[in-house]
NUNURO-550590 format. One record per residue: x, y negated, z of N, C-alpha, C in turn. Coordinates in steps of 0.02 Angstrom, whole numbers, plus 50000, padded with zeros to 5 digits. Atoms other than C-alpha are relative to their C-alpha. Example, Ala and Ser with C-alpha at 12.3 -4.5 7.8 and 13.67 -1.06 7.14 Angstrom:
residues 2
500455005950000506155022550390500454994050000499585005949997506845005350357499614994550037
//
This chain:
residues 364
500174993549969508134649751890499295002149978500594998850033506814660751823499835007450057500204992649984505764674151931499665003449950500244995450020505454691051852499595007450022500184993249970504404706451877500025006849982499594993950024504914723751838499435004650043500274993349959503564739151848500095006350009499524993549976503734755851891500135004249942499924994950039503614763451730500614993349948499175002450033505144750551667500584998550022499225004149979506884746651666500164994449961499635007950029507624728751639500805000349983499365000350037509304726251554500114991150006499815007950015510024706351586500444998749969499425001350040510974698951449500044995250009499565006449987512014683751458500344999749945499465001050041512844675951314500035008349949499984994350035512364691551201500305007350011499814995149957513134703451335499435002150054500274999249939512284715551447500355000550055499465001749927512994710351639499565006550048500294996349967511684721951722499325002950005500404998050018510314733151752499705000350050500355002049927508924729251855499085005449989500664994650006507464744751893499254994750041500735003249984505674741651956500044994750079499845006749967505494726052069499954991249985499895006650011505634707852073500664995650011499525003149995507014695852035500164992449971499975006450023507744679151993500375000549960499395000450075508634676451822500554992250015499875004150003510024665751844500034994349926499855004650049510454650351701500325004049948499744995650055510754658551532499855005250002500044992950002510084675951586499385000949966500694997050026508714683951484499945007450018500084992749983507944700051515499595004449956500404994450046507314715551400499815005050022500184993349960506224727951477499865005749934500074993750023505964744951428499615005850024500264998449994504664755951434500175009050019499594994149957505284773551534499605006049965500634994550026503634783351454500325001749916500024999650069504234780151281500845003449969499224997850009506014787151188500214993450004499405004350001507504778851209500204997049931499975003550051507814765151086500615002849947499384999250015509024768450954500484996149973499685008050013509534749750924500464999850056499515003549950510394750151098500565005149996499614996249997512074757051109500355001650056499844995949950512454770951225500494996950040499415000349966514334769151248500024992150017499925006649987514164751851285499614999650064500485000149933512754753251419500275004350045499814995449958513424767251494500614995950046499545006549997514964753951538499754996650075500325003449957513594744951651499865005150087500344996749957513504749651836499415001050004500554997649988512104759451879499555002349926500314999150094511544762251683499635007550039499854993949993511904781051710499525001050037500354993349942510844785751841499184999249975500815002450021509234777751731499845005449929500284993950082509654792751569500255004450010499594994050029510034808251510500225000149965499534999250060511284809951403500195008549993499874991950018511304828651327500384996349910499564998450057512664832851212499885007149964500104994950034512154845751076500754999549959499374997450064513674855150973499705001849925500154999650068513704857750816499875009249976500384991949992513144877850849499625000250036500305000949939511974872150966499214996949984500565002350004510114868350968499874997650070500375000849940509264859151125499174999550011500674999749996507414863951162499844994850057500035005649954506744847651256499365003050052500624999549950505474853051402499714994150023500185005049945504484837951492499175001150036500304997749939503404842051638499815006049984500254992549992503704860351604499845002449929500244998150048502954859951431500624998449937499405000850061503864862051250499904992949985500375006750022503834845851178500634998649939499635001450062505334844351059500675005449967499354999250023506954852150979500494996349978499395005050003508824842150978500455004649946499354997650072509934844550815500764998450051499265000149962511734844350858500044991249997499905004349986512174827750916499974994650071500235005249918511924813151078499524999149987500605004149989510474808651127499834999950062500225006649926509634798851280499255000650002500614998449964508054801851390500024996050042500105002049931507344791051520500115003250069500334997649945507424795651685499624996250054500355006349953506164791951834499315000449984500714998349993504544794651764499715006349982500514993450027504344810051670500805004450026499554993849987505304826651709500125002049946500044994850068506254834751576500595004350038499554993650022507184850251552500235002549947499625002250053508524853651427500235007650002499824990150041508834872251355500445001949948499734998250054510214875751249500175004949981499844995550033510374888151128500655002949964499194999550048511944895151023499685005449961500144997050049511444898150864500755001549928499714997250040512844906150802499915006949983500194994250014512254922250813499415001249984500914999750021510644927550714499515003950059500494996849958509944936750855499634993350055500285004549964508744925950960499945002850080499924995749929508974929451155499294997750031500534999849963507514933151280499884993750038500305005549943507594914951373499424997149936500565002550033506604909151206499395004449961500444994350010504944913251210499445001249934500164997650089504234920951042499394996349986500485004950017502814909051056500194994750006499875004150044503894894851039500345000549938499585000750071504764899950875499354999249953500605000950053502804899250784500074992549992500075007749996503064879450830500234997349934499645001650051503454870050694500434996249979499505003449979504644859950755500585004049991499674995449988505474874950773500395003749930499984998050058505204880750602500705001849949499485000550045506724874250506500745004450044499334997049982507964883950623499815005750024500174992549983507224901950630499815002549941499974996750056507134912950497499325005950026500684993149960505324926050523499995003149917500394993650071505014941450417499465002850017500514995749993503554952250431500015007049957499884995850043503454970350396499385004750016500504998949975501824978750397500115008250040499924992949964501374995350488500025005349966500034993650047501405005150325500904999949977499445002350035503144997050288500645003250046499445002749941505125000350352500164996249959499635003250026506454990150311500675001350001499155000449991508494988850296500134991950013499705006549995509254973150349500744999649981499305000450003510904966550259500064993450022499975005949969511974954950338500604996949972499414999350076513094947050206500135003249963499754995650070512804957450101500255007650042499784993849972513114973450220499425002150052500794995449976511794985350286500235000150077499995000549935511534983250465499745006150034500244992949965510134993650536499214999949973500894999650003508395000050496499394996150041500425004249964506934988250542499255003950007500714998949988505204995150600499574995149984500275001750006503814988250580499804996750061500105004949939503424970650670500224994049955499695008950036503884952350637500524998250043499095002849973505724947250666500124992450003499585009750023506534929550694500475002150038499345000349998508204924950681500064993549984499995006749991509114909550695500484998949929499695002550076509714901350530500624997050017499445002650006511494898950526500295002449920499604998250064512764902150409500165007149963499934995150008512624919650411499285001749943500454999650032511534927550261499615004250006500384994949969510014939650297499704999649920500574997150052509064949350152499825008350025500244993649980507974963750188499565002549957500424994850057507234979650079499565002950031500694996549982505604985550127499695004549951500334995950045504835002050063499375001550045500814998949998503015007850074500235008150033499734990349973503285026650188499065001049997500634993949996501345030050163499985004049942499974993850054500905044450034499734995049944499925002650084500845038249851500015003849941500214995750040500165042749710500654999749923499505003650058501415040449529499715005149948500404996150046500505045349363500675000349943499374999250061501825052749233499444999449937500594999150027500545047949089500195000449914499645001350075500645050348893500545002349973499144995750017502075061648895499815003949924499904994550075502215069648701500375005850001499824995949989502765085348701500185006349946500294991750053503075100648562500205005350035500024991349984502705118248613500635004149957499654993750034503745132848589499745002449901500304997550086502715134248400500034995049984499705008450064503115114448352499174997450025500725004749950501245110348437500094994350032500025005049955501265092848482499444999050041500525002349966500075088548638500314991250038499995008649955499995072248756499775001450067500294995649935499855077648943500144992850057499985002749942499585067749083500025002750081499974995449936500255073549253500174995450087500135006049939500195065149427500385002850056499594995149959501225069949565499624994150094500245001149936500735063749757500904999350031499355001249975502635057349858499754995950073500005004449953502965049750002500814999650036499394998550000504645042450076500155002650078499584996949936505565051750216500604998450033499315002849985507245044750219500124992049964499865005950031507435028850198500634996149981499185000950009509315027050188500025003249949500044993850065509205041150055499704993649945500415003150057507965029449957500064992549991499675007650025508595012749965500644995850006499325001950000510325011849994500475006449947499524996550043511045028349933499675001149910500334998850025509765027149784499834993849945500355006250004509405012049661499605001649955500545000950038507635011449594499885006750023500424993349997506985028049672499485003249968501174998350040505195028849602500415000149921499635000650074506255026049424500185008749995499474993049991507445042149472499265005749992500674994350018505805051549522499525000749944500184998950076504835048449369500495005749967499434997550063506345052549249500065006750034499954992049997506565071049351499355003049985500624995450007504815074549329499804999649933500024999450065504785069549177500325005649944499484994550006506265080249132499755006650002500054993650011505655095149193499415003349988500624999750028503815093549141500265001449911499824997850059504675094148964500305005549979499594991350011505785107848990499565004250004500254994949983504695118349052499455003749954500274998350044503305116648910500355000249922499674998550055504575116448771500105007049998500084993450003504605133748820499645002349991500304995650016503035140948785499544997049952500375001150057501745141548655499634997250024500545001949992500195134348635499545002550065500364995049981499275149148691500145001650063499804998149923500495152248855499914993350025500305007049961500035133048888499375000050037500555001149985498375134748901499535003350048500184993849971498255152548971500134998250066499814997149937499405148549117500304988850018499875006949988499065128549145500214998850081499835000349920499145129949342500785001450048499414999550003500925138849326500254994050023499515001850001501665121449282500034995150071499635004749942501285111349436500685003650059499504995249975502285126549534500574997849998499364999550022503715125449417500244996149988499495006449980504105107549426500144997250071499945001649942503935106449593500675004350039499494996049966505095120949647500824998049946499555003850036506315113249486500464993050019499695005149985506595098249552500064997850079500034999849899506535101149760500614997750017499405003649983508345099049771500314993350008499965005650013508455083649682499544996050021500395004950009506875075849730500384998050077499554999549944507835077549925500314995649982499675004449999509145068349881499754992349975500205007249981508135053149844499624997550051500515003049904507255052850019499415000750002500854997849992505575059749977499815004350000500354990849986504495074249998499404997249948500465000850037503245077449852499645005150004500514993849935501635084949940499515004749959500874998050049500535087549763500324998349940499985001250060500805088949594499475004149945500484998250036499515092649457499824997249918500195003050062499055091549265499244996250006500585002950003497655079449240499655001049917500455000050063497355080949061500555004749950499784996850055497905090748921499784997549920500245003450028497655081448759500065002949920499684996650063497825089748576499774996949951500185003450073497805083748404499385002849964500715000850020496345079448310499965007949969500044991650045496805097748173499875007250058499794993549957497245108148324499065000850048500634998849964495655103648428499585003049969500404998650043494645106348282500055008149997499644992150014495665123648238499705005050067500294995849929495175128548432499284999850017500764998950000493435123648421499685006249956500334991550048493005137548274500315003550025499724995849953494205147948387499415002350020500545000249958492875146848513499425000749986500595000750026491435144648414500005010949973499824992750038492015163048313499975005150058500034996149925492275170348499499005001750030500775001749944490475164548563499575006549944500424995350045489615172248406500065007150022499954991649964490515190848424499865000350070500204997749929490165190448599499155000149998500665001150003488365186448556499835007649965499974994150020488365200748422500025005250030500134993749946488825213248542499555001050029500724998449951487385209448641499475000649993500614998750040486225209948519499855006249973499794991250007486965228748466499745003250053500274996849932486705233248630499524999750017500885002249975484945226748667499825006449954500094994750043484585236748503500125005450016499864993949988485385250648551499765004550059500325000149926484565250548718499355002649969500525000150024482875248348635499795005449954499974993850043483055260848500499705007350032499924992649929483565274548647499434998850018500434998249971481985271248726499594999949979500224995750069481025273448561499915007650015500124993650018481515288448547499675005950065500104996049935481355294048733499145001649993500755003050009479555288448715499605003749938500304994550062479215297348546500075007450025499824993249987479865313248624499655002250049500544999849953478685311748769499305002449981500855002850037477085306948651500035007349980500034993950036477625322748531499785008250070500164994949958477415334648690499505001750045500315001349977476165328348770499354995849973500575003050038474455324348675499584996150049500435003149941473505316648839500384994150000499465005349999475215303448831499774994249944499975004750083474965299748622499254998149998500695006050021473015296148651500074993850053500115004049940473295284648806500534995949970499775004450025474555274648705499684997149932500265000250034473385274648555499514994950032500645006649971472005265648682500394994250015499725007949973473405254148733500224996049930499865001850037473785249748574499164995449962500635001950021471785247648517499924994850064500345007449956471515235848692500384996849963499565008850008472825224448637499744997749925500145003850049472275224148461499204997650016500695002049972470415220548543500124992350020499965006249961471055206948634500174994849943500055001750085471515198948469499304998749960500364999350047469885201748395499394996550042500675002049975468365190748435499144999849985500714997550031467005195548313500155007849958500094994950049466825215048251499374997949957500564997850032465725219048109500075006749967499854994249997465505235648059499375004149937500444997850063464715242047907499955007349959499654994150025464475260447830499165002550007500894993949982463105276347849500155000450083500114999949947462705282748014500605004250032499614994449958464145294748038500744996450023499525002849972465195278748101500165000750051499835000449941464925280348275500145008950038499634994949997465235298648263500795000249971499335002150021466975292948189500404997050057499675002649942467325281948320499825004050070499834993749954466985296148442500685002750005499344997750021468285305748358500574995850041499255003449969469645292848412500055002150105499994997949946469225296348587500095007250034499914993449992469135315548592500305006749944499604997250042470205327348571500195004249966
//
């Protein structure tokens, strides 16, 4: 006979002859002849050397575990004293009872939607991880969700989880803020065989998002190629000269060209504009002496005109002087100050009847 002691945080198991006969909780006892005893620690998991269906067999086993049965669509979130502490794959498994409290939460993850008992701050866990599926979609972003391959419903902006089963999830996210798209390097010949190189930019943004990523594939592609389209049509029609005259025309006339169509891909285009106009090396050249030939005659004219200005008031001025002798000496002195002012040494040489000469100039 052997006494044993048993504390509160274990359970004893007595085997005999490589059988367990019984199960003995916290306390003291006597082992009879041949009995040995294996304690077990109540704090720690359940071993997985001992086998269930065999213990379970033993009076009183049962009332020392939990035995939760997970399905095979089934997750079990393990609680103990209240807090998360694990997740159960489909299968048996065994909990002490007696020292710690648990609570046992099962899920059914057959359906991808995740229900309100689990709370969205345990799916960040990472325990959690391998059986939730998270997207993120920012606040500039929507989305479409397919679900096998079949369009479900439009997603807002937020972060989603879903539970990973067998069902398949892929989702299309477009950008709905305003956007710029440069049509750039387009070649072009004019109505006169004028090749240029134009760069034109248009401003979009999307509106329908069913329009643009389901009824639509490659939108931003589609929109290019119409603006492209009718940026060509439109200058294949005119000359050089009606290019250049009436450049502001073409954002107008691709914009009201392609309104119908740009609609049916789910966007509204808020701005369109030429950025550059680009011409060959002969032609630029050819338009510079254009310009250059322009500047001159415009200069010419204004030099005619000054002249002609100047002339006229010549003559006004001679016609004044001729009528008026008090006028033609008082421009005669203005003419002698200024040549004075000029002059910094006279000398003056002759007979005496000089300064009766230079009288003369003064009277009349």
């Amino acid at each position: 006979m052997k006494r044993v002691s048993i504390d509160i945080n274990q359970l004893g198991l007595v085997v005999k002859k490589n059988r367990y006969i019984r199960v003995v909780p916290a306390g003291k006892y006597w082992l009879g002849f041949g009995e040995k005893l294996e304690l077990y620690d109540l704090s720690k998991p359940f071993p997985g050397s001992l086998d269930v269906d065999v213990l379970m067999q033993l009076a009183g086993f049962s009332e020392h575990v939990e035995l939760v049965e997970v399905s095979d669509n089934e997750i079990c979130l393990v609680f103990v004293n209240n807090n998360y502490k694990q997740v159960l794959a489909a299968g048996r498994h065994v909990f002490w009872k007696g020292l710690l409290t648990y609570h046992f939460q099962k899920e059914d993850i057959t359906d991808i939607e995740i229900g309100t008992t689990v709370h969205k701050q345990l799916l960040e866990k990472q325990t959690l991880a391998y059986y939730v599926r998270q997207f993120k979609l920012e606040p500039s972003e929507k989305g479409l969700l397919f679900l096998n391959g079949a369009f479900s419903k439009i997603l807002e902006a937020g972060t989603y989880y879903w539970w990973k089963n067998a069902t398949s999830i892929s989702i299309s996210k477009v950008d709905i803020r305003l956007t710029t798209m440069d049509i750039a390097g387009q070649e072009i010949l004019t109505k006169d065989k004028a090749q240029i190189r134009i760069n034109f930019s248009i401003q979009y943004q999307v509106v329908d998002v069913l329009k643009a990523m389901l009824e639509n594939k490659d939108f931003e592609k589609q929109l290019y190629m119409l603006m492209q389209l009718a940026l060509r049509s439109y200058i294949g029609r005119m000359t050089l000269d009606e290019l250049m005259d009436n450049k502001s025309a073409i954002n107008a006339h691709v914009l009201e060209e392609t309104a119908s169509q740009v609609e049916l891909l789910g966007v509204k285009v808020f701005h369109a504009g030429v950025k550059d106009i680009i011409l060959p090396g002969d032609i630029r050249e050819i338009m510079n002496q254009v310009l250059v030939a322009e500047k001159k005659a415009q200069a010419n004219i204004i030099t005619r005109r000054e002249e002609t200005a100047s002339t006229r008031s010549l003559l006004n001025t001679a016609k004044l002087m001729e009528d008026n002798a008090m006028l033609f000496k008082l421009k005669e002195m203005e003419y002698v100050e200024k040549i004075a002012e000029k002059i910094n040494n006279i000398s003056v040489s002759g007979n005496g009847q000089i300064v009766d000469q230079l009288k003369q100039l003064f009277v009349k």
